[in-house]
C-alpha positions as CSV (number, residue, x, y, z in Angstrom):
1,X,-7.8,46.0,-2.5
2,X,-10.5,43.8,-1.8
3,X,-9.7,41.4,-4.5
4,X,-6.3,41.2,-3.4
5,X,-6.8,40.6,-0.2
6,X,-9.4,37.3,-1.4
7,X,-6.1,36.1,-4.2
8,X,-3.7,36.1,-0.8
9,X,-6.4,34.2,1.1
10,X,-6.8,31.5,-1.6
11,X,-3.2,31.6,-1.9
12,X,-2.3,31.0,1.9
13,X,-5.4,28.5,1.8
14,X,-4.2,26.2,-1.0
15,X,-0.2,27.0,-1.7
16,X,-0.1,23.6,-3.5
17,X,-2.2,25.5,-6.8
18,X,1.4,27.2,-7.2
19,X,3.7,24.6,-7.5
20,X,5.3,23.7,-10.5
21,X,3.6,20.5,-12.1
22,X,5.4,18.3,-14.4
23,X,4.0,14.7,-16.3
24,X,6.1,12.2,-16.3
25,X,4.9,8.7,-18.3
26,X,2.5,7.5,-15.0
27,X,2.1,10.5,-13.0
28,X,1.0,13.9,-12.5
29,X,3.6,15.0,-10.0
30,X,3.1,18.9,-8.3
31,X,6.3,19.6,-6.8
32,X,7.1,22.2,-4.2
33,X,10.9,22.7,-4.3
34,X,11.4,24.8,-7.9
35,X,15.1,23.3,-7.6
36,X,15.8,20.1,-10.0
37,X,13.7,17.6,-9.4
38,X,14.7,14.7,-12.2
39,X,16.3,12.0,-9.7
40,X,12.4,12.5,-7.5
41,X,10.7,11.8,-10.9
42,X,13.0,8.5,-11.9
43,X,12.9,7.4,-8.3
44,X,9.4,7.4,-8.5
45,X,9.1,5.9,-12.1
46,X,11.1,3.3,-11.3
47,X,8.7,2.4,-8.1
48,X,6.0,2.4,-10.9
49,X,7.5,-0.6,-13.1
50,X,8.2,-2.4,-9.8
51,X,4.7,-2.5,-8.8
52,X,3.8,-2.7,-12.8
53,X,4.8,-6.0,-12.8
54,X,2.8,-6.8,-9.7
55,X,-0.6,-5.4,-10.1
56,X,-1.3,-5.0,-13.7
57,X,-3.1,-8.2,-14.2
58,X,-5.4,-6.7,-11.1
59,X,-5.3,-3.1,-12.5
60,X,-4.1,-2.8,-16.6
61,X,-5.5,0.4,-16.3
62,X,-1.9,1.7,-14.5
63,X,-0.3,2.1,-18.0
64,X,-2.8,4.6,-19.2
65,X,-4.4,6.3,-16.2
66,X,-1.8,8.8,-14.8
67,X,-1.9,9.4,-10.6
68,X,-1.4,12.6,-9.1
69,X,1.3,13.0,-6.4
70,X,2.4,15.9,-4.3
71,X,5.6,15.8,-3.1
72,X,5.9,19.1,-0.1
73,X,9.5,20.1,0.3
74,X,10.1,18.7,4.0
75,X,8.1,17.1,6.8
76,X,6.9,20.2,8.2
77,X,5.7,22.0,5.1
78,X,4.0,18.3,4.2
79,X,2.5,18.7,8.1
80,X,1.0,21.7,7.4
81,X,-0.7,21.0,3.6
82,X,-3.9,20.9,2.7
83,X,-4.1,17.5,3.4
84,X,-3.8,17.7,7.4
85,X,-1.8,14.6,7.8
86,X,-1.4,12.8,11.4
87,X,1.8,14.0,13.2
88,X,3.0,10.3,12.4
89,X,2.6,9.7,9.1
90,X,5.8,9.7,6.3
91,X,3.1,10.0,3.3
92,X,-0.3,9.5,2.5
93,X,-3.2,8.3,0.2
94,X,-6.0,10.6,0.0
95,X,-8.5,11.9,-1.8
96,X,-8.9,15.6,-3.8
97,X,-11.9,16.5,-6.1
98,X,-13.4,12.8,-5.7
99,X,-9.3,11.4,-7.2
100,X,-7.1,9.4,-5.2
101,X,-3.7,11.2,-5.1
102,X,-0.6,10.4,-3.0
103,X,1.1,12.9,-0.7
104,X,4.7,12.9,0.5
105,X,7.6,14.7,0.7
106,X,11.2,15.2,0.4
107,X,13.7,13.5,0.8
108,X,11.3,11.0,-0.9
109,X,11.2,7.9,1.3
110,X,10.7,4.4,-1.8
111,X,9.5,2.2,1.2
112,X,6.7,5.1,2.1
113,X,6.1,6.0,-1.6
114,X,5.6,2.2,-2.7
115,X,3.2,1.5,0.2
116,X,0.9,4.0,-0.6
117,X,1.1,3.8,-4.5
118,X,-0.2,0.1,-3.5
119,X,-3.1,1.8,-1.5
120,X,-4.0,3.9,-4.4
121,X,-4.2,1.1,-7.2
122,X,-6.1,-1.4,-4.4
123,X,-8.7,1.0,-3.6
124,X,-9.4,2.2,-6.6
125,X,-9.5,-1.3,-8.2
126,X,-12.3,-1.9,-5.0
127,X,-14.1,1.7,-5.8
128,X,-14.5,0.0,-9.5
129,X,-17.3,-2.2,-7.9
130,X,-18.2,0.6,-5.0
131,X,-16.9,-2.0,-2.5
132,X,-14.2,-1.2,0.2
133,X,-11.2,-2.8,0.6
134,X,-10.7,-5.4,3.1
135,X,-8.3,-3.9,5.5
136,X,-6.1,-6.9,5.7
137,X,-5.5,-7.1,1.8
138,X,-5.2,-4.0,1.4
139,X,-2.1,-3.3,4.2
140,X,-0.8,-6.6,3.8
141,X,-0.4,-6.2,0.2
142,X,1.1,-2.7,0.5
143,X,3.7,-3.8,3.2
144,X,4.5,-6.8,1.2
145,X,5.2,-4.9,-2.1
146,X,6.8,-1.8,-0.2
147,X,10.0,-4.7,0.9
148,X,10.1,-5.8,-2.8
149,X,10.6,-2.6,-5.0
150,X,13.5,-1.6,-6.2
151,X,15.5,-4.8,-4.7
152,X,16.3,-8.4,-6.0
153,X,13.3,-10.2,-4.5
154,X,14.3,-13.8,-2.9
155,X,12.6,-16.5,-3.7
156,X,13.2,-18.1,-0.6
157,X,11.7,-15.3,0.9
158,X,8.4,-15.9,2.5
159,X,8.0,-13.0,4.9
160,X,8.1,-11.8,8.2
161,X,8.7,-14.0,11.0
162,X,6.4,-13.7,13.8
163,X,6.7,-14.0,17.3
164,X,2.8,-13.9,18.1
165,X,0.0,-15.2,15.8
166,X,-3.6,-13.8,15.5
167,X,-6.1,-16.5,15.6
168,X,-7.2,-15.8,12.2
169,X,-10.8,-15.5,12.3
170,X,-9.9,-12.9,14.8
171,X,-7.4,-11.0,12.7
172,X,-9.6,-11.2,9.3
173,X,-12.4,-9.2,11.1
174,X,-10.6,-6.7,13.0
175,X,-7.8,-3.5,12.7
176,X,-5.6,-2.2,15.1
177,X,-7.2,0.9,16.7
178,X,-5.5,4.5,17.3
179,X,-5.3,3.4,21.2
180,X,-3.4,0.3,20.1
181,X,0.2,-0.6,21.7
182,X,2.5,0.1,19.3
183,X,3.9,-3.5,19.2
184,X,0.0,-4.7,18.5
185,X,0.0,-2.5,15.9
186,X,3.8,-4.4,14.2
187,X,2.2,-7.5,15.2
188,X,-0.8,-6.8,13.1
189,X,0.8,-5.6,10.6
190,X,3.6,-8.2,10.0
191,X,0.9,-11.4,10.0
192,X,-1.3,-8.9,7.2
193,X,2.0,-8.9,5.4
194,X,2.2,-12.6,5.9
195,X,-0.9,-13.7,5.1
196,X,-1.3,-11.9,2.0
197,X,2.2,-13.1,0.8
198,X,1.0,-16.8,1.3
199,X,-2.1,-16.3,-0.9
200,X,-0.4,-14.3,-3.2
201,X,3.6,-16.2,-3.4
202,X,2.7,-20.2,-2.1
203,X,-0.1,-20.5,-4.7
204,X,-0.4,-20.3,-8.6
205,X,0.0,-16.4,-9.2
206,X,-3.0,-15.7,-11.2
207,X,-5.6,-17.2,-8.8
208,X,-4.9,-13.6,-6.6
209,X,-6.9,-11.7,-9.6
210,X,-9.3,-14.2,-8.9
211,X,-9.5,-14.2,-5.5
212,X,-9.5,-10.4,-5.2
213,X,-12.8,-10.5,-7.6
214,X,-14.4,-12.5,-5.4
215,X,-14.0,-9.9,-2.8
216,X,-15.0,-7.3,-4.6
217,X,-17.8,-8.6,-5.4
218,X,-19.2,-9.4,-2.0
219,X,-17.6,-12.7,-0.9
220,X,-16.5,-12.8,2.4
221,X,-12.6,-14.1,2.8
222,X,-14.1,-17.4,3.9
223,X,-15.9,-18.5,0.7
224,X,-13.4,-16.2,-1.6
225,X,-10.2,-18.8,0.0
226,X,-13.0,-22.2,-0.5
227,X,-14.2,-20.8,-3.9
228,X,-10.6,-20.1,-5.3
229,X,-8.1,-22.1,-3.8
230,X,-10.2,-25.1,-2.5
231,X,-9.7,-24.8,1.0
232,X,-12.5,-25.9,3.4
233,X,-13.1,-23.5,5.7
234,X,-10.6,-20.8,7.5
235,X,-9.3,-23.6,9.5
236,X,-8.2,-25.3,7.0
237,X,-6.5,-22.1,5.5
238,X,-5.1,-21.0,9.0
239,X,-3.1,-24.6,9.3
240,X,-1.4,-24.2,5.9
241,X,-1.0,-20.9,6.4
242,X,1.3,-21.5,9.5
243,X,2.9,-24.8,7.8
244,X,4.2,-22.6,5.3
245,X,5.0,-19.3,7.2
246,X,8.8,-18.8,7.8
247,X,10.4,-19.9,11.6
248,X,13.6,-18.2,11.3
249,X,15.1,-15.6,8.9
250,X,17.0,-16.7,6.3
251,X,19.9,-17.9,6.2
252,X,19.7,-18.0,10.1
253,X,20.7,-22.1,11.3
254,X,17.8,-24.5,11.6
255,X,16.7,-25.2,15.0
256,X,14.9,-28.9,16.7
257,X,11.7,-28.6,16.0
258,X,11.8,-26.5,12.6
C-alpha cells in the first residue's frame, strides 16, 4: 500500500515521465497528447532547417546533438508542469538534469517555438566557454530569427522601425525589469532586434561567428564591435547603426527628410 501510495506521488509530481517520447532527426520530443502528433514533429523540423542555416557556422554541433522539447497538451496543463512557467509566457527555455530543454505547448505557436530554439543554441554556445549570454544578443537574435522562419525573408528588410531609441551605451548595459511598462519592454525589445540585425545582415555574414567569440571570451561589446568590424568606439557604431536602421515600413512612401 505504501509503495503505491509513493508510485502515485511520483506520478502526480512529475506526469511528464509518462508521456509518450518519440526522436525525430534533431530532437527528443515528449509529447503529452497520445493523439497523432506528425504535423507537431514536421512543424518543428522544419523550424530546425530554418534556424540550421542561420546558426550552424556559430553552433555545427545542431546536426548531431539532439534537444529535448516538451510539448504539454494546452496552456493550462503547460501552467501547471514541472517547469512552473510565469502566467505570461507562450513557451520556455529551461533547464532539466543540468540540459537545456524547450517547453511549449499545443497548438504549437512557430514564432514562440523558434524564439526559444534560438535561446537554447545561443546559451549553450555561451555555456561552451562558462560565459553568459549578453542579454541583448541573445533576445535580439531570437526575435530576429523568430520573424524569419518558415517565410521568404526580404532582403530589403532591415527590421523594426522604432519610434524611441535607447542611447546605446545605455541599452548595451541594461534589461527591462518585471516592473517595466509594457511598451518599455516592446521598445527594448524591437531596438535588440535591431541592433543585432545590423551586425548580423549590414555587414559581411561571417564576421557575426567572429564577433560572437569575442564575447564569449570576455570582450566587452565595445572592443568585440572595434576588434571585428573596425569601428572606433560605440559612438561610432551607434551613428551607423541609426544611418542604416529602417524609417518607414516597407513599401510605405518616402517622406522629406528620409
Amino acid at each position: 500500500m505504501y509503495v503505491l501510495l509513493l508510485a502515485a506521488i511520483v506520478a502526480y509530481a512529475e506526469p511528464e515521465a509518462q508521456w509518450r517520447t518519440d526522436t525525430t532527426d534533431h530532437f527528443v520530443i515528449h509529447h503529452e497528447n497520445p493523439a497523432s502528433v506528425l504535423g507537431d514533429y514536421n512543424r518543428i523540423e522544419r523550424l530546425y532547417v530554418a534556424l540550421h542555416d542561420e546558426l550552424w557556422s556559430l553552433v555545427p554541433w545542431i546536426d548531431r546533438r539532439k534537444a529535448t522539447i516538451f510539448v504539454y497538451r494546452d496552456r493550462a496543463s503547460y501552467g501547471q508542469g514541472q517547469f512552473h512557467p510565469p502566467g505570461w509566457s507562450g513557451g520556455q527555455m529551461t533547464e532539466l538534469n543540468g540540459e537545456k530543454v524547450l517547453a511549449i505547448f499545443q497548438p504549437i505557436d512557430t514564432v514562440v517555438t523558434a524564439h526559444e530554439l534560438t535561446h537554447m543554441y545561443m546559451r549553450t554556445y555561451f555555456d561552451e566557454n562558462h560565459a553568459p549570454a549578453p542579454i541583448w544578443l541573445d533576445e535580439g537574435l531570437a526575435s530576429m530569427l523568430q520573424d524569419e522562419t518558415l517565410t521568404l525573408r526580404d532582403p530589403r528588410d532591415k527590421g523594426p522601425v522604432l519610434s524611441a531609441l535607447i542611447p546605446m551605451r545605455t541599452f548595451l548595459q541594461v534589461r527591462p525589469e518585471a516592473d517595466t511598462p509594457a511598451a518599455s519592454v516592446t521598445a527594448w525589445y524591437r531596438q535588440a532586434h535591431s541592433v543585432v540585425r545590423f551586425i548580423k545582415r549590414g555587414h559581411i555574414e561571417g564576421k557575426f561567428v567572429r564577433f560572437c567569440e569575442k564575447l564569449r571570451d570576455g570582450s566587452d561589446a565595445e572592443t568585440a564591435l572595434r576588434e571585428i568590424y573596425g569601428y572606433t568606439d560605440l559612438d561610432a557604431f551607434e551613428a551607423d547603426w541609426k544611418r542604416w536602421r529602417p524609417k518607414r515600413e516597407i513599401g510605405a512612401p518616402a517622406m522629406l527628410g528620409d
